[in-house]
N, C-alpha and C positions, 0 to 999 in steps of 0.2 A: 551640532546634530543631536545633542540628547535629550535637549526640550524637545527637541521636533520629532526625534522617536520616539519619546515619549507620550505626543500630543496625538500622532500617527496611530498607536495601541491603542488607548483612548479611545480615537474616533472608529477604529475598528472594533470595540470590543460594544461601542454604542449601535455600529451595525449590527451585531451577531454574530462577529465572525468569529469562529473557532482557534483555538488555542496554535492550533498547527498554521491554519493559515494565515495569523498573524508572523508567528516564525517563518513562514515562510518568504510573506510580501517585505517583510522590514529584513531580511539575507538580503534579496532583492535590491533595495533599495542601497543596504551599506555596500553591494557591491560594485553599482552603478558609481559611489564616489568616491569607494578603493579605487576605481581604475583611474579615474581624471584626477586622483589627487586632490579632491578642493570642496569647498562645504558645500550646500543647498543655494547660499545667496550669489555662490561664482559661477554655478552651473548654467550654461548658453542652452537655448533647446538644438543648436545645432550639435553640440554635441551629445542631446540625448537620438540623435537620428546618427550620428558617428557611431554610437554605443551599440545599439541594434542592427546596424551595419555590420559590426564587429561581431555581436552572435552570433549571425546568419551565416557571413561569407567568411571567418578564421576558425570561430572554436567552433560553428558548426552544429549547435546547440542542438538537443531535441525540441521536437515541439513542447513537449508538455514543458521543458524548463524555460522556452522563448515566453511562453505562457504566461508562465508563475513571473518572468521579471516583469511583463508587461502588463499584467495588472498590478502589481507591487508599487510598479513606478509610475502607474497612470494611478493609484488611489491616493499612493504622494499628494505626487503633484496638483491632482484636480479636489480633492477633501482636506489635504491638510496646508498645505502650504497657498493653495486657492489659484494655480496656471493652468490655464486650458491649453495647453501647447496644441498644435493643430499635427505636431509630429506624432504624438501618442495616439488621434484617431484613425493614423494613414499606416501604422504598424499591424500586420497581420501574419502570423505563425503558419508558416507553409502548413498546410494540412498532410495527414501519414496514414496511411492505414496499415497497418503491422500486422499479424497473425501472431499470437502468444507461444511460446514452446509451452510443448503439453507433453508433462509425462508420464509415462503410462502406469498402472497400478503396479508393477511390478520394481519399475523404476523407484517409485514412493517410496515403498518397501525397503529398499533397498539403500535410498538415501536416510529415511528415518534411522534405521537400522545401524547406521552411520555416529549417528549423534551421540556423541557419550556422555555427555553432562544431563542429568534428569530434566533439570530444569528446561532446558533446550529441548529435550526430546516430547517430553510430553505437549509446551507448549506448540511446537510444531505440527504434533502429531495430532493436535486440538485444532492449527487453523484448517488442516487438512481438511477434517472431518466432518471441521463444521461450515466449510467453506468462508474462513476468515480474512478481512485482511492484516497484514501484518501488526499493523498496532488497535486494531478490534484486538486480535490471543491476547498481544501483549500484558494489556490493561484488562482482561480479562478480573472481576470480582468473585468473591466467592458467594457474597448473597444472590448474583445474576446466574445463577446456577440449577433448575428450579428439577429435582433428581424427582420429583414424586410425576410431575408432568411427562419428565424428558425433554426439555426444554432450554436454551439459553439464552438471557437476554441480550442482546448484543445492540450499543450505541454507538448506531452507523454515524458513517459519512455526513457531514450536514447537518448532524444534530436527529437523524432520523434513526428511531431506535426501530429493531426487531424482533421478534422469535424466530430462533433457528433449531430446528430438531438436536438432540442430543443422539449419535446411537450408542447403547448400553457400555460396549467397551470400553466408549471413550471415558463414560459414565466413571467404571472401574476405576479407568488407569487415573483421574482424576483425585478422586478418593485416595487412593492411595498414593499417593504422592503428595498430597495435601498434608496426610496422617506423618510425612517425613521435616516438614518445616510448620505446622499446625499456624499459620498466619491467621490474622480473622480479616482482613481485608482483602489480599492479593490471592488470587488462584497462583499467580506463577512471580513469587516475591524474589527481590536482589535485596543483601543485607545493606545499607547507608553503610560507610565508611566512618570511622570514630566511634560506633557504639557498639561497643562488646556489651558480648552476652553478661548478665542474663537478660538486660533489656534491651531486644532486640529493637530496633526500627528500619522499616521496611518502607521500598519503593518499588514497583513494577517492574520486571525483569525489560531492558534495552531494547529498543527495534533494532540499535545498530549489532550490539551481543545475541542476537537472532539474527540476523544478515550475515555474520563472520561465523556463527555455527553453521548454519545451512552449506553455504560459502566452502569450509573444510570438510562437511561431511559429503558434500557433490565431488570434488576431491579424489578424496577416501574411498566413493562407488565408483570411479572409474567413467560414470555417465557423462561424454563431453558435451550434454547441447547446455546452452548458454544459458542454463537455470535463474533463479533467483527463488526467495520466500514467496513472491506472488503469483509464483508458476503454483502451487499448491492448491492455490483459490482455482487457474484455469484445470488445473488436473482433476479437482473436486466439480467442477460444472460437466464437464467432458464425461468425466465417467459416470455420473448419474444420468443425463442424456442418454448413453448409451446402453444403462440401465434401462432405457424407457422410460424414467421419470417427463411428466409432462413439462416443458418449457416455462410453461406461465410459475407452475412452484417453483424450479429453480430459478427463476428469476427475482421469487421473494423473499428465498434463501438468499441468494448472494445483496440483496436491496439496492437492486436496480431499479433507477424509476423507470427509465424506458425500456419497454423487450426489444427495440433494436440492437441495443450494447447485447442482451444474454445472445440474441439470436447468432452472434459471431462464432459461438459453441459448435454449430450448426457443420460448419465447415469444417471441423475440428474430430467429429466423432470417426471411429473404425470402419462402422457400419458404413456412412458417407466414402467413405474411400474405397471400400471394397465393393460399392455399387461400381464402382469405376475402372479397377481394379481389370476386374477379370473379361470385361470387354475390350480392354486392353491390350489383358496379356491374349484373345483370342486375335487380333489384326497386327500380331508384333509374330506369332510363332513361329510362322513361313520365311520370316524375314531372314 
């Protein structure tokens, strides 16, 4: 299998595709032959239709991760190894429509507030504000920082890069925090393991070490809804909305290609529900 992972990255990276989405499709892929035990040349297509069998009706998978195996294992199969199985065109990932938990500015507060390690707090309290995703803060630079503008450059999703406003504080808290580890690369650095000071070398503080901070500090506030790091991003689109920010900027904030995805915000704001709200509580009072 490690010529063929090998050939696999290769042929993905001859597409375009992104560093994550390679790790992603080739998980993918090792784990479709973790299960049956057996290399590329012993695999039957009936058992790649056993296999998604298996996601669907035991572990129950989400969509997004039916998703990720199922282009993983159809770029396999149809670019690198050359099978047009007729199983991988008749797999289709039940579709979901979910509502994100959203929470509320005082919530935030109060989770940030939470965070005791700097490094965590501030890089959190950076996706917050600038409406990030979790490994946009992460990998955050200190050249993409642009303090005379108020500016960040942020290289989205897909390879699409953007400007997202800076507000002032964040400005700040940035700055100063910077002045505590003075990197000249990473906004938000973890030290490499083996190199003691004086000469430090640094890599980008974890998505997984921001997922386990957020993770104790949600915890820690007592807030039970079922959070994550990319509730932050929904709680940043929600509350500028109900800001009144116009939908089309928050939409190019967050770098959405389509404003059907921001539009989902829409059902989400205070305002929306308290139109609803109090017609409600008037046909409920007598009751």
């Amino acid at each position: 299998m490690t010529s063929l992972r090998e050939r696999m990255i290769e042929d993905m990276q001859l597409r375009g595709y992104s560093a994550s989405t390679q790790e992603n499709y080739v998980g993918a892929v090792r784990q479709l032959f973790e299960h049956f035990h057996c290399t590329p040349a012993q695999l039957m297509e009936e058992q790649v239709r056993e296999y998604f069998l298996y996601l669907t009706n035991e572990k129950k998978v989400s969509r997004s991760t039916a998703t990720i195996a199922l282009c993983g294992i159809k770029f396999f199969f149809q670019h690198t190894v050359k099978r047009d199985w007729t199983t991988l065109h008749l797999v289709r990932p039940r579709w979901q429509r979910k509502l994100p938990v959203v929470l509320s500015r005082e919530e935030v507060r109060r989770i940030l507030h939470e965070v005791h390690i700097p490094v965590y707090r501030v890089c959190l309290t950076t996706i917050y504000s600038c409406g990030l995703r979790l490994h946009e803060g992460a990998s955050l630079q200190v050249a993409e920082v642009d303090g005379a503008r108020m500016f960040v450059l942020v290289h989205g999703k897909g390879g699409n890069d953007r400007y997202v406003p800076l507000p002032e504080r964040t400005l700040q808290l940035l700055r100063d925090f910077w002045k505590t580890h003075r990197c000249p690369t990473w906004l938000f650095p973890a030290r490499l393991y083996g190199h003691p000071s004086p000469n430090h070398e640094y890599r980008p503080v974890t998505d997984v070490s921001l997922q386990q901070a957020f993770k104790k500090a949600l915890k820690r506030s007592g807030i039970a809804k079922p959070a994550h790091v990319h509730s932050l991003r929904h709680a940043y689109a929600t509350h500028l909305l109900e800001a009144g920010i116009n939908l089309r900027l928050i939409q190019e904030n967050l770098g959405h290609r389509s404003a059907r995805t921001t539009q989902l915000y829409t059902h989400l704001t205070r305002e929306i529900r308290d139109t609803l709200t109090d017609p409600l509580n008037e046909l409920m009072k007598d009751l």
